[in-house]
C-alpha positions, 0 to 999 in steps of 0.5 A: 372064305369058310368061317367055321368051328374049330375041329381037333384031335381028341384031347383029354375031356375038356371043360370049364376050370370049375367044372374040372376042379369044383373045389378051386377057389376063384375069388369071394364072390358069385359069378354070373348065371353064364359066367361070361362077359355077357351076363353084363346087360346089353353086351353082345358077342359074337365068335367066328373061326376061319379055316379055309383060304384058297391059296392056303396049304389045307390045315394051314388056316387057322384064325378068326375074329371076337366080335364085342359090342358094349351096347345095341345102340353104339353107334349113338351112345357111347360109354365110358371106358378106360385103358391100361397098357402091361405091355405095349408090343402089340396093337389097340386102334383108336386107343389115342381117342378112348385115352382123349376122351374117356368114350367109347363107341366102337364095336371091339374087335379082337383078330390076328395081327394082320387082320387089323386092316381088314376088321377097321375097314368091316366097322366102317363098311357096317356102319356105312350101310347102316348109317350112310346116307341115300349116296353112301356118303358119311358125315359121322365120325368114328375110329374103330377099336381093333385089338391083335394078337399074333397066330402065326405059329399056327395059321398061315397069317400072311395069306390075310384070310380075315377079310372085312366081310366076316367082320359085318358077318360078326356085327349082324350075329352079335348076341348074349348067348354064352361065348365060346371059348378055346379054339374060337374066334379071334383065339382060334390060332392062339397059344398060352403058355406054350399049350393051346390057348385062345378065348375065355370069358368069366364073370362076377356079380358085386352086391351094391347098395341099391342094386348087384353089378356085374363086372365081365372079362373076356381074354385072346390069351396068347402068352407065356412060358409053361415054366411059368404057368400057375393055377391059385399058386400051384406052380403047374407048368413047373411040375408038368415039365418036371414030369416030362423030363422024367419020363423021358430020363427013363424012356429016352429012345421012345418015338413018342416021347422024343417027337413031343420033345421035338415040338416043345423045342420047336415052339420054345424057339418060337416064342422065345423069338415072338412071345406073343400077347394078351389081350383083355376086355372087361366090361361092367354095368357099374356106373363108372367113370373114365378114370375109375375104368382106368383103375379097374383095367390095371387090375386085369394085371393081377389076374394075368400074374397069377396065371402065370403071365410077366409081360415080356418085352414082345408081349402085347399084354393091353387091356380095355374097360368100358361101362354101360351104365352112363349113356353118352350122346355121341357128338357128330351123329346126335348133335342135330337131334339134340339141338346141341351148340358145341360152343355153349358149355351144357352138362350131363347127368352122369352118375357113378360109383363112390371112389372108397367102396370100388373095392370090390369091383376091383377084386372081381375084375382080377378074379374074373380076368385069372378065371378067363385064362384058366377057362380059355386053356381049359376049353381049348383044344390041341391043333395041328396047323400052319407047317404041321406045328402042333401044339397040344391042349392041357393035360386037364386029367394030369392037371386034376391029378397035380391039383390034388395036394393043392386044394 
């Protein structure tokens, strides 16, 4: 299978949100030095878009896979995270041990719906030929984290193009480079509010008392209506459907107009019928605990209404929080190592943020997670996919032009 970068129609200039609006505000405090989920130390990422499938119409093939590893070293140490559910149409394996236990260690990787069989096998397969034994044998426990989201309206899902291989392809090339975003990974196919959507990152960096943090979001956005689309307030979805059906009041025989009217009609059907989801990932190198994660991946909820997102009834809208900062020997792969008897209690030195200056932390992650979405609209780019569909990019000249009065 072909994985490869997107390739689109010419859309108007694409770019960051704070490099198309420098005066926007996105919150009180700095971002990281990329401005993606891997300013956080340690956390390693890696995108891959596939559009080729033997048996696929050509254009018709249009997915991929996110690749996020909280650490080199997973395998062993884990981290502490925590899980909030918005919304629960969608899917998250090894949820239910993360919620148990309050660890951490898998690779995550985010994917279509229909590629979740196949990026659960690519963890194990990796982790068999890293850590099986001279046999191939295992005597390890580990449930990979795959989360999903549903590309059907521009990839031709049923054909399972994403096959186990791309996600050891992905574990091998993770790294700390900037992340793409737009048509790129797992958000290669994805829509957001009913413009082409897909995968977006944003950091923040939190002064501490001894040290900075840095708390990192990553988003497959994958949801909503455009009515309903918002940038700090400014009810832009409204204004440009408002704008749309003007132009086409003075103009209704125009071939253009009535075929953009066409493909409008035809995607609002379709997501009236499956709305599709949101999947958030935020990691930081503040020393937080299970609890504290949970707290802070409720507030990636903030984010996502300020955008513009609801949590409709077909939505999976789940969200994941993890630390880096606390090391946690795995049980089954370091017990041996460690001398450990899991029937003598022992303790851990663990260490982490006092609940009443977590503040910001809070704030940042909401922050960073609006900024994601903004940033995914911003660099996608319109595509034609799966039956023709097409959806278009964001207008980022008319958003320009509308934002004036707002800033």
């Amino acid at each position: 299978m072909a994985a490869t970068s997107s390739s689109t129609a010419a859309d108007t200039p694409r770019g960051r949100i704070r490099d198309l609006l420098p005066t926007v505000n996105l919150g009180r405090f700095a971002s990281g030095p990329k401005n993606s989920l891997t300013d956080v130390p340690g956390v390693l990422v890696h995108t891959q878009s596939i559009h080729s499938h033997p048996a696929a119409a050509p254009g018709s093939i249009n997915t991929g896979v996110t690749t996020i590893l909280p650490r080199k070293d997973w395998f062993h140490q884990a981290c502490f995270a925590g899980l909030f559910r918005f919304n629960g149409s969608g899917e998250m394996t090894g949820s239910h041990w993360i919620e148990e236990t309050g660890l951490l260690h898998s690779p995550i990787i985010l994917t279509n719906s229909f590629a979740v069989g196949a990026a659960y096998q690519g963890i194990y397969e990796w982790a068999i030929r890293e850590y099986g034994d001279e046999k191939g044998s295992v005597d390890w426990f580990l449930l990979p984290v795959v989360g999903e989201t549903f590309d059907g309206y521009m990839n031709d899902i049923a054909k399972f193009s994403v096959k186990p291989e791309h996600i050891v392809q992905g574990m091998d090339q993770a790294n700390a480079d900037s992340v793409p975003e737009g048509n790129t990974g797992g958000g290669t196919g994805m829509l957001c509010h009913y413009f082409k959507g897909g995968t977006g990152c944003s950091s923040r960096v939190i002064p501490g008392v001894k040290k900075d943090y840095t708390v990192g979001a990553l988003v497959q956005a994958n949801y909503g209506a455009m009515r309903d689309f918002r940038i700090k307030g400014a009810p832009l979805g409204r204004l440009i459907l408002e704008d749309q059906e003007k132009i086409m009041r003075a103009n209704p025989d125009d071939p253009k107009l009535l075929a953009q009217a066409k493909l409008l009609i035809k995607l609002t059907e379709a997501k009236d019928k499956k709305d599709g989801s949101i999947i958030v990932v935020i990691a930081t190198d503040a020393p937080l605990h299970p609890t504290q994660l949970q707290r802070v991946a409720k507030r990636a909820t903030i984010g996502l209404a300020r955008a513009g997102g609801c949590g409709h009834n077909p939505s999976g809208d789940i969200f994941l929080a993890f630390s880096t900062a606390n090391e946690i020997p795995v049980q089954t792969v370091t017990t041996q190592e460690r001398k450990v008897d899991p029937w003598t209690p022992s303790t851990l030195p663990i260490e982490y943020v006092d609940d009443q200056t977590i503040n910001s932390i809070f704030e940042n992650t909401a922050d960073a997670v609006e900024e994601t979405i903004l940033n995914a609209l911003c660099m996608a780019e319109t595509m034609t996919g799966h039956e023709g569909n097409t959806v278009n990019a964001l207008n980022t000249d008319q958003m320009k032009e509308m934002m004036e009065k707002y800033l």
